[in-house]
C-alpha positions in Angstrom: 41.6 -17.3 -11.8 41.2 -13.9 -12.5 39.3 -12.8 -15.5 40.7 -9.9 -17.7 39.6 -6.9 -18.0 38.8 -6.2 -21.9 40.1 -2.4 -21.9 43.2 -1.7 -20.2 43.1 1.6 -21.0 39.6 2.6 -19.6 37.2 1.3 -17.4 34.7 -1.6 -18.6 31.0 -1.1 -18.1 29.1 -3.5 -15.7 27.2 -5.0 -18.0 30.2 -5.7 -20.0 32.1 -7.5 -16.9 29.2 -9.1 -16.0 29.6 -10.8 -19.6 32.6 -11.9 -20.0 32.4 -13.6 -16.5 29.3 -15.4 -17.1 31.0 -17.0 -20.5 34.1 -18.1 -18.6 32.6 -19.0 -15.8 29.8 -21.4 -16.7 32.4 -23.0 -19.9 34.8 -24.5 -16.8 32.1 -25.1 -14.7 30.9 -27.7 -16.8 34.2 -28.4 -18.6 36.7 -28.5 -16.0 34.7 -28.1 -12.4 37.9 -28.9 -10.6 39.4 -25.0 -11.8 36.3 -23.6 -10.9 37.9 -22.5 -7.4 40.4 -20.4 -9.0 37.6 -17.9 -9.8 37.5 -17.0 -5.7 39.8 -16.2 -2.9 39.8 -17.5 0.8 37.9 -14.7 1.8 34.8 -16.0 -0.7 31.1 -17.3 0.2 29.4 -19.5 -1.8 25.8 -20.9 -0.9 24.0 -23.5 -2.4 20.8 -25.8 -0.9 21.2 -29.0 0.5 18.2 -31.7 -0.4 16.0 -29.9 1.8 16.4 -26.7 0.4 18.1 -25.0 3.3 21.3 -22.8 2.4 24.4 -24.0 3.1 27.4 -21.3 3.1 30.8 -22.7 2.5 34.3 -20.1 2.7 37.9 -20.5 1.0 38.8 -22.1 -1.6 39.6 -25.6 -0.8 36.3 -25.8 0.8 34.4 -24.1 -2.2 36.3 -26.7 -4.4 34.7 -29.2 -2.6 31.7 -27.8 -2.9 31.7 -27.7 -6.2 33.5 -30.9 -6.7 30.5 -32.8 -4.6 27.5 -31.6 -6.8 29.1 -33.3 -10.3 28.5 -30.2 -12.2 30.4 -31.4 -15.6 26.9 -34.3 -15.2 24.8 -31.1 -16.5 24.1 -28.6 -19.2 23.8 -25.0 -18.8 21.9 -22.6 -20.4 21.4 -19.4 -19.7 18.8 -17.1 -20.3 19.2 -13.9 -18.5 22.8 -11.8 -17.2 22.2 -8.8 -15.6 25.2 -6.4 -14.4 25.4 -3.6 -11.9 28.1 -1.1 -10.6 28.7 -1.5 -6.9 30.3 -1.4 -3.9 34.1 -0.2 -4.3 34.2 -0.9 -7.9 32.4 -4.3 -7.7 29.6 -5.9 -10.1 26.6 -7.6 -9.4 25.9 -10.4 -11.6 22.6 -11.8 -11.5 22.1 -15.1 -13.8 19.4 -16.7 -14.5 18.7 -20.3 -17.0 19.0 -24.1 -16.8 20.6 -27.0 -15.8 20.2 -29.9 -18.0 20.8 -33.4 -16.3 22.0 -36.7 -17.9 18.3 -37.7 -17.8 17.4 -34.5 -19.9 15.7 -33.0 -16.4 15.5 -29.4 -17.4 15.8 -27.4 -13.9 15.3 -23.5 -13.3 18.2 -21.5 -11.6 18.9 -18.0 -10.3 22.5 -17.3 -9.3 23.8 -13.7 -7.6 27.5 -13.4 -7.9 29.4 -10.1 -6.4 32.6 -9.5 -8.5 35.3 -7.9 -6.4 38.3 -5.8 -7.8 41.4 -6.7 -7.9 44.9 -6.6 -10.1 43.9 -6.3 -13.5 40.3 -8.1 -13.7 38.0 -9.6 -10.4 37.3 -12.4 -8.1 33.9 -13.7 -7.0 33.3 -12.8 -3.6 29.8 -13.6 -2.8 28.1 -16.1 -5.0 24.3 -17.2 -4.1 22.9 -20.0 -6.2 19.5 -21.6 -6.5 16.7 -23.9 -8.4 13.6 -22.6 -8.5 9.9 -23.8 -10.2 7.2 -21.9 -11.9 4.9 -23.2 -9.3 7.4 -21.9 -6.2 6.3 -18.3 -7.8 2.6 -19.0 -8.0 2.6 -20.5 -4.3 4.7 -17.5 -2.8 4.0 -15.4 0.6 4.5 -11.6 1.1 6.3 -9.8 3.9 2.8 -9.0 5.1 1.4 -12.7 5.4 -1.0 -12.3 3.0 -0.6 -13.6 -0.9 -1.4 -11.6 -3.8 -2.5 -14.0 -5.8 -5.3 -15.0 -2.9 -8.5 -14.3 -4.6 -11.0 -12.6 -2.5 -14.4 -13.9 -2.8 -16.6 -11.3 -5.2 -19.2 -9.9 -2.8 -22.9 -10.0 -4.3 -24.1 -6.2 -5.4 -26.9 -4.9 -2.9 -30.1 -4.7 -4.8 -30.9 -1.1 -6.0 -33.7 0.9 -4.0 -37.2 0.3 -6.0 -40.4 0.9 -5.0 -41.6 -2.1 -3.9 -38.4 -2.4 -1.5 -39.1 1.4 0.0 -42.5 0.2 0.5 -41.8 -2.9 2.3 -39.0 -0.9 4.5 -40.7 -0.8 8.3 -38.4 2.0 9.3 -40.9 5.3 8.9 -43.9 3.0 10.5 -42.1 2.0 13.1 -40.6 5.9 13.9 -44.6 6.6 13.5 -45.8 4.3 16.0 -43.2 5.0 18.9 -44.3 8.6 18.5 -47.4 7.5 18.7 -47.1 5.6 21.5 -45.1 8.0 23.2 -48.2 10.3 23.0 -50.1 7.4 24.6 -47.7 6.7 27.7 -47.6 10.7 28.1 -51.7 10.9 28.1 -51.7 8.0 30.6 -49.4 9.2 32.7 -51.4 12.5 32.9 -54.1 10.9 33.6 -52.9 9.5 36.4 -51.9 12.5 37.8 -55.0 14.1 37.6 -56.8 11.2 39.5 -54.1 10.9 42.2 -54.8 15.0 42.8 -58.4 14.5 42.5 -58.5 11.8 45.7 -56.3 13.9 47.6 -58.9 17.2 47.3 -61.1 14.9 48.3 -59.8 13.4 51.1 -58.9 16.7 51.8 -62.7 18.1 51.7 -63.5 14.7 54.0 -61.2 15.4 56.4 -62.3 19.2 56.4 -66.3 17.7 56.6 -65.1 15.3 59.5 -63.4 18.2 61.6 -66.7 20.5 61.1 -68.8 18.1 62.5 -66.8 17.1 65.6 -67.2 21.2 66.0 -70.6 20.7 66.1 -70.9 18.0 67.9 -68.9 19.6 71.1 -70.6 23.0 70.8 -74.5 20.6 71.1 -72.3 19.1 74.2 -71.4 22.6 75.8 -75.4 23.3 75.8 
């Protein structure tokens, strides 16, 4: 099903595509789902989540038909909130939608859906369309790239107390700089000290052993006579 273009003799704006589509397509989607394939070609995607929530991609039209067929979609409501168009590639329009789907048992559930609107004779196809539920609490519970949520609150580190008297006074830093200075002086004394007594008994052991070989002189010159 192609959708006309609004002004044959000019080019429509995105926006204004992006439009018209939504109001045709969600009006058969929940009027007469079993038309809904005529908005795509063979070559068309369309992804929606199984139970789990995993993506599931189908391609050409019987198969997108039933797709669509299988998820009873004329059992819901729509409304939509948000429709946001953009130029792209080769003449194409992003559509990005996003609203409700309102069950049998008044369920209200959230939706985005991404469609890519392709050119062709005189209006476009859909060949990409991305569609899926999402919950305020999803958003809340969401991961960065980077691992690490924004919404993590990091816990508030306490403020270091601010320098007073008291605390300078009680701060053992200048003592203790003081006292290995001061013991420094002590080890240095001590070790002269030892010095000086190590050089003290080796003059005199030297001056003994200079007394000792004096009187062995003496005592062979008494021997000679």
């Amino acid at each position: 099903m192609a959708m006309q273009e609004g002004n044959p003799a000019g080019t429509p704006s995105a926006q204004l595509v992006g439009n018209a589509f939504v109001e045709q397509y969600y009006h058969i989607l929940h009027q007469s789902p079993n038309l809904v394939h005529r908005f795509y070609q063979d070559s068309s995607c369309l992804s929606r989540p199984d139970v789990y929530g995993n993506m599931t991609t189908v391609t050409t039209m019987q198969a997108i038909n039933e797709k669509v067929l299988s998820l009873n979609y004329e059992d819901y409501t729509a409304e939509i909130k948000t429709a946001d168009a953009q130029d792209s590639f080769e003449k194409g329009v992003i559509v990005l939608v996003t609203g409700c789907l309102t069950g049998k048992d008044n369920v209200r559930r959230k939706f985005t859906q991404t469609f890519f609107l392709a050119p062709q004779d005189k209006g476009y196809f859909v060949l990409n369309d991305v569609f899926r539920y999402f919950e305020d609490k999803e958003l809340q519970n969401s991961v960065p790239v980077n691992g690490i949520s924004e919404q993590a609150s990091t816990p508030a580190l306490a403020p270091e107390p601010e320098p007073t008297h008291d605390n300078l006074a009680e701060e053992p830093l200048t003592c203790l700089e003081d006292e290995n200075i001061n013991n420094g002086d002590e080890v240095l004394t001590l070790q002269t000290r030892r010095k000086d007594q190590l050089l003290k008994k080796k003059l005199l052991n030297l001056k003994t052993l200079q007394l000792i070989v004096r009187v062995l002189w003496l005592l062979i010159q008494l021997l000679q006579f």
